[in-house]
C-alpha positions as CSV (number, residue, x, y, z in Angstrom):
1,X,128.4,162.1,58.9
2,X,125.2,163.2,58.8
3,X,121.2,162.5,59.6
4,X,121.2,160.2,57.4
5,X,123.9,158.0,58.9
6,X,122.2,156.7,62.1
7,X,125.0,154.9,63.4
8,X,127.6,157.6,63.8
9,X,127.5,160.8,65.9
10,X,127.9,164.4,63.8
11,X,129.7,166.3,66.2
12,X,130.1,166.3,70.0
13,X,131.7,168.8,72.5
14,X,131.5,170.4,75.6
15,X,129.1,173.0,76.5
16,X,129.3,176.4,78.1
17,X,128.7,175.0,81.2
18,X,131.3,172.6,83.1
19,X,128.4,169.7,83.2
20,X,127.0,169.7,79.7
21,X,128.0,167.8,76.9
22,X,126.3,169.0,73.3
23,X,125.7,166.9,70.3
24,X,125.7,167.8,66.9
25,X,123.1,166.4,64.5
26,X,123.9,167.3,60.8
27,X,120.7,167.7,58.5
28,X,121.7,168.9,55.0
29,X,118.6,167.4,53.4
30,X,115.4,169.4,52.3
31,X,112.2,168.4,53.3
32,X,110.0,167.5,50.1
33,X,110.1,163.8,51.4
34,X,108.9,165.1,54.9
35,X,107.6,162.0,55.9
36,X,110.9,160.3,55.6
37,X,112.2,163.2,56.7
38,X,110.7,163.2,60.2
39,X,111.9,159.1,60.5
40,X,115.3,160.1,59.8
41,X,115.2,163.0,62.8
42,X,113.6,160.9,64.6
43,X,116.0,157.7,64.6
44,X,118.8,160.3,64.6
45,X,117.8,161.4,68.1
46,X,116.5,158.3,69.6
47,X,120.4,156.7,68.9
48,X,121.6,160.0,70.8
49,X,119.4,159.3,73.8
50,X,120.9,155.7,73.4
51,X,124.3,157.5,73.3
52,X,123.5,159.4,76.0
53,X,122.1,156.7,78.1
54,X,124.7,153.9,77.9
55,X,127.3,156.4,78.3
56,X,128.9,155.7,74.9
57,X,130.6,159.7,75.0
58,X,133.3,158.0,77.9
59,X,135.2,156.8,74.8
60,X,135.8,160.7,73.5
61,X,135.4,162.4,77.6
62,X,137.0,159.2,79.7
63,X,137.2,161.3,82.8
64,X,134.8,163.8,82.6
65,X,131.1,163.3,84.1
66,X,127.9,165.1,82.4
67,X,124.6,165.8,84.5
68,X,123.5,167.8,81.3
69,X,123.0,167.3,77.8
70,X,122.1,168.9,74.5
71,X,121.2,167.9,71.5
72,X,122.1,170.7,68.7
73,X,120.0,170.2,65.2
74,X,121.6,172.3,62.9
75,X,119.4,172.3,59.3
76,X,120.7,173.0,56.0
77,X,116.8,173.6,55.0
78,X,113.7,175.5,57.7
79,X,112.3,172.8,59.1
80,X,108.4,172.4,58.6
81,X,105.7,172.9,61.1
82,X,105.4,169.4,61.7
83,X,108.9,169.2,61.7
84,X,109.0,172.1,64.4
85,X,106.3,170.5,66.1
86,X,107.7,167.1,66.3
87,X,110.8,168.7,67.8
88,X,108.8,170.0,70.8
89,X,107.3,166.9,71.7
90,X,110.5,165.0,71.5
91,X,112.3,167.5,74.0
92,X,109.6,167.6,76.2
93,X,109.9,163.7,76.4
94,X,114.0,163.9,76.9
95,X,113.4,166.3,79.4
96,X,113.1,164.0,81.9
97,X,116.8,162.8,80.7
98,X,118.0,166.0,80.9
99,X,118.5,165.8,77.5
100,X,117.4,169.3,75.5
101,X,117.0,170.1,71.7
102,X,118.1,173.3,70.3
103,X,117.9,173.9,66.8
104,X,119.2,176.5,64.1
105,X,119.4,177.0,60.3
106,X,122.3,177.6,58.1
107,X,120.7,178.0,55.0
């Protein structure tokens, strides 16, 4: 499980507040294809939203209701500025979901 597999989520959980659920996205690759890089990230998030929006996490949290969500990128490689920079605009458009993007580098 991992960016490159659209159709499955990386992780999930619940976050550090009683409301929030938090999903993992798993990026292990580097970014000398950055172009395909960037469709990858940004199919990866648009299924989450999707995720999000039909309430797909009621099949892991059946009784449990989320008014907030978060979207954790966690990169093998530093993203690139554009990379940074397409992150930005994409959580400024989820905002009005009440979706955020977090992001941090393991390698």
């Amino acid at each position: 499980m991992a960016i490159d597999n659209q159709m499955s989520v990386d992780g999930i959980g619940k976050g550090k507040e009683p409301d929030e659920l938090v999903l993992l996205i798993a990026d292990h690759l580097d970014w000398t294809k950055e172009k395909d890089h960037l469709t990858l990230l940004q199919n990866k998030i648009n299924a989450y939203a999707m995720f999000i929006e039909s309430k797909q996490y009621k099949n892991v949290y059946h009784n449990e209701e989320f008014s907030r969500f978060l979207i954790q990128i966690m990169f093998l490689h530093s993203p690139t500025e554009k990379a940074k920079k397409f992150i930005g605009v994409a959580e400024d458009y989820l905002k009005q979901f009440r979706i955020r993007i977090i992001t941090d580098t393991v390698g």
